[in-house]
C-alpha positions as CSV (number, residue, x, y, z in Angstrom):
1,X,-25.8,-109.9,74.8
2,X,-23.5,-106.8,74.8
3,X,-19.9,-107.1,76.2
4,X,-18.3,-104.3,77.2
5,X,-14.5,-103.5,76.8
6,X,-13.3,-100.7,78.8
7,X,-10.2,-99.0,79.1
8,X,-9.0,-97.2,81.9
9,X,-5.7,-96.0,83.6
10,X,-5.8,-99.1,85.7
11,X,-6.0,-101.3,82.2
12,X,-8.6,-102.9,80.7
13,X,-12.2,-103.8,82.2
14,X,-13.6,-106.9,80.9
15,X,-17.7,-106.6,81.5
16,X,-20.7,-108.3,79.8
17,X,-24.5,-108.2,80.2
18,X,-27.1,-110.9,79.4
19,X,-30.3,-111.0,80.0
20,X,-31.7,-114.3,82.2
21,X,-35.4,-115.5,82.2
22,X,-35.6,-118.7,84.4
23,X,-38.5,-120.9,85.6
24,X,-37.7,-123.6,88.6
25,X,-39.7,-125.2,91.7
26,X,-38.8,-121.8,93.4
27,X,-37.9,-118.6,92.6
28,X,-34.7,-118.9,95.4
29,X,-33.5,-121.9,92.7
30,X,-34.5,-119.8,89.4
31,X,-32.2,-117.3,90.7
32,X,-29.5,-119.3,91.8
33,X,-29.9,-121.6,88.1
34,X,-30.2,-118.0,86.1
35,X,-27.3,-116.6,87.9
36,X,-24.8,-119.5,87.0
37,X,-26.5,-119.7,83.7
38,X,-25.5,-116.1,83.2
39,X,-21.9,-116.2,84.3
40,X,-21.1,-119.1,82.4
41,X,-22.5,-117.1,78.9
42,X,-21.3,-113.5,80.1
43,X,-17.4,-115.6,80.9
44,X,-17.8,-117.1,77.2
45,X,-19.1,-114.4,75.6
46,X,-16.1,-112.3,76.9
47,X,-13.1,-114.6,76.7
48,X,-14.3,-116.0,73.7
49,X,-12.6,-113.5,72.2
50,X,-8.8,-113.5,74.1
51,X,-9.0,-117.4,74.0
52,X,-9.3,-120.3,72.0
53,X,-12.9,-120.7,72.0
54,X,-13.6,-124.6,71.7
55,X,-11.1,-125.1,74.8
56,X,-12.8,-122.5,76.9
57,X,-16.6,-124.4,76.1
58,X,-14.6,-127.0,77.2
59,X,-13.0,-125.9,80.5
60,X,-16.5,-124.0,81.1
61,X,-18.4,-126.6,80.5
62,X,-16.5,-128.7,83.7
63,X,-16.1,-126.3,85.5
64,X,-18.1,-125.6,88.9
65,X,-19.9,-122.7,89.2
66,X,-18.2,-121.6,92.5
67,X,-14.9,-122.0,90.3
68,X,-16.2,-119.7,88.1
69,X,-17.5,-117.4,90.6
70,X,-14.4,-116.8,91.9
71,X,-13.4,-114.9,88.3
72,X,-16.3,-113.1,88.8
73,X,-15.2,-109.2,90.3
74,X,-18.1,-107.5,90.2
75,X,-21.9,-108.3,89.4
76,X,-25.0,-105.4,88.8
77,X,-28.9,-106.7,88.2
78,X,-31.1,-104.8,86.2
79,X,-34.8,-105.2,85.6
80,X,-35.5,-107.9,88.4
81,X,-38.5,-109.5,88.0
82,X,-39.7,-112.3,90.8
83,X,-42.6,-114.4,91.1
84,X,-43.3,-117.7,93.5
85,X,-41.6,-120.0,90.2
86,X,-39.4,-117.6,87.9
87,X,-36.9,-114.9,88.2
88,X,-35.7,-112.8,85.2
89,X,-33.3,-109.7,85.4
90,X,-30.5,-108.1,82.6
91,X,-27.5,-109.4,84.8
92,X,-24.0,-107.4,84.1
93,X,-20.7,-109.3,85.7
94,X,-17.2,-107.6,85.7
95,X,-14.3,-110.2,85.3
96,X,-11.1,-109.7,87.1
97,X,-8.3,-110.5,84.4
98,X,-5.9,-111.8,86.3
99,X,-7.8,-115.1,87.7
100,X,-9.0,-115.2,84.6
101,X,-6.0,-115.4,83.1
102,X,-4.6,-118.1,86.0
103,X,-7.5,-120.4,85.2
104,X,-6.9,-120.4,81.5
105,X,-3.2,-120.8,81.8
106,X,-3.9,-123.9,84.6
107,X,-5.8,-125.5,82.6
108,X,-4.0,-125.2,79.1
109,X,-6.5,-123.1,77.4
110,X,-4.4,-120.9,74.9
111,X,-5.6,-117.3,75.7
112,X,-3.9,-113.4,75.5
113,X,-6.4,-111.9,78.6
114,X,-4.8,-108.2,78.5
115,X,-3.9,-107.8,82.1
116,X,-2.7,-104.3,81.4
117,X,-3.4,-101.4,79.0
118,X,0.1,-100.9,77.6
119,X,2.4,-103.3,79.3
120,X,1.7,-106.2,77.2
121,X,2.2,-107.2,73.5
122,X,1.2,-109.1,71.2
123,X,3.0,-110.5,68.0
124,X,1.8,-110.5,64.3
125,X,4.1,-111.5,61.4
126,X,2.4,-109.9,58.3
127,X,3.1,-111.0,54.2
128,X,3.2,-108.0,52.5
129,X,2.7,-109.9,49.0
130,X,2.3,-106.3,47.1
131,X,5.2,-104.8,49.3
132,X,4.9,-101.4,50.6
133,X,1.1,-100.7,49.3
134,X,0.1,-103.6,51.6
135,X,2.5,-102.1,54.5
136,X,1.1,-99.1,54.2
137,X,-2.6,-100.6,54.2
138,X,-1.4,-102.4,57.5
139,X,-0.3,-99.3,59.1
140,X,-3.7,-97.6,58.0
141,X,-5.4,-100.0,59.4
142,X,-3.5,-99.7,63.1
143,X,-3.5,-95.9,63.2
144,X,-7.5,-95.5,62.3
145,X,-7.1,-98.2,66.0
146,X,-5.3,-95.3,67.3
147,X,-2.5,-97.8,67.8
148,X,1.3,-97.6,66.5
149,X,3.1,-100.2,65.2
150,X,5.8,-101.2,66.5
151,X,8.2,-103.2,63.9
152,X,10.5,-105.9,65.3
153,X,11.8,-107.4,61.8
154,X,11.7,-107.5,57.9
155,X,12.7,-110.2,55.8
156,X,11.6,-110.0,51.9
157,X,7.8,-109.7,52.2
158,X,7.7,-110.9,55.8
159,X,6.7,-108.2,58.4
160,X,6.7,-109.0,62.2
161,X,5.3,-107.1,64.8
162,X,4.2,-106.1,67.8
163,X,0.5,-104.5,68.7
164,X,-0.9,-103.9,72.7
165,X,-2.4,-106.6,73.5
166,X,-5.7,-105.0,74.5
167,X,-6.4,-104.1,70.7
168,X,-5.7,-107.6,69.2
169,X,-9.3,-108.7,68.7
170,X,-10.8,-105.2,67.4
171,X,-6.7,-105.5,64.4
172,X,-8.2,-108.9,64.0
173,X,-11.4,-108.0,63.0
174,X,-10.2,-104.4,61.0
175,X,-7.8,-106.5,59.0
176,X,-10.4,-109.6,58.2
177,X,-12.9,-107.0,57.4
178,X,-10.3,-105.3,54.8
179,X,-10.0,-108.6,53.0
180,X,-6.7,-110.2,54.7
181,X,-6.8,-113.5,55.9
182,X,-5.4,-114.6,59.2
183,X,-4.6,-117.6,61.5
184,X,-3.2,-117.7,65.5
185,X,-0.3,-120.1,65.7
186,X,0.8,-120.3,69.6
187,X,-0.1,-116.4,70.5
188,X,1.5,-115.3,66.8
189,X,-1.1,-114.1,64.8
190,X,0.2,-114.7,61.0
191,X,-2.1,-112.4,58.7
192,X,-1.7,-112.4,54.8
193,X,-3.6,-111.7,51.5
């Protein structure tokens, strides 16, 4: 189940492809069942990771599937197999960020969707227990992103700042994989060792 993050001068693409295999009375309703089935996965799969996931299982889980369809910008089929009781197919759907983003917010499900490439920020206030050679792994970390830092504050061994919003999950994941620990708190993300 690939997703797909592209960037772009228009911003950021949000994408993901999953591959369906569904058996119903017909193969008109194994299509319809497999298509919702795969817009539901492909809209988790991808926001899962700008959202807080157990309140977007949540809100997808109640959600109808033309409410979800209407997030939906774009869908491609791959590999489309029908018979008289089954369809199958590798099923890619592009998701348009902004009503996206409106049905998160409407429905209280803490989320940073980047709407934009550079426009928007995110904040991170870092403890820099060793002091600068910690700093300086920080920075390492952000530049092999390709992404400055830009520093807002620092108090004692408390660092805050601000990252585009586009590259918080990959930071996330460099700095977890580098041994730092880290938790969200309202948008912040608070990382330490």
């Amino acid at each position: 189940m690939p997703v797909l993050l592209c960037s772009g001068a228009l911003g950021v693409t949000l994408s993901g492809t999953v591959s369906v295999n569904q058996t119903s009375a017909t193969a008109t309703e194994a299509k319809t069942n497999a298509t919702n089935s795969a817009r539901r996965q492909i809209l988790y799969n991808v926001l899962s990771q700008y959202s807080d996931k157990t309140a977007l299982k949540e809100l997808l889980d109640k959600s109808s599937s033309d409410d979800l369809m209407n997030i939906i910008s774009s869908t491609s089929v791959a590999n489309e197999q029908i018979s008289a009781d089954s369809y199958s197919a590798n099923i890619t759907m592009d998701i348009d960020n902004v009503a996206a983003k409106k049905l998160l917010n409407d429905n209280d499900v803490q989320n940073w969707i980047p709407l934009t490439e550079t426009s928007e920020k995110f904040t991170a206030s870092i403890v820099v227990a060793n002091g600068i050679p910690d700093w300086a792994e920080i920075k390492r970390i952000a530049r092999s992103g390709n992404v400055e830092i830009e520093t807002q504050s620092m108090s004692g061994r408390q660092i805050v700042v601000k990252l585009p919003l586009n590259y918080r999950t990959k930071f996330t994941a460099a700095v977890h994989e580098a041994g730092w620990k880290y938790s969200d708190d309202e948008g912040v993300l608070h990382i330490w060792k």
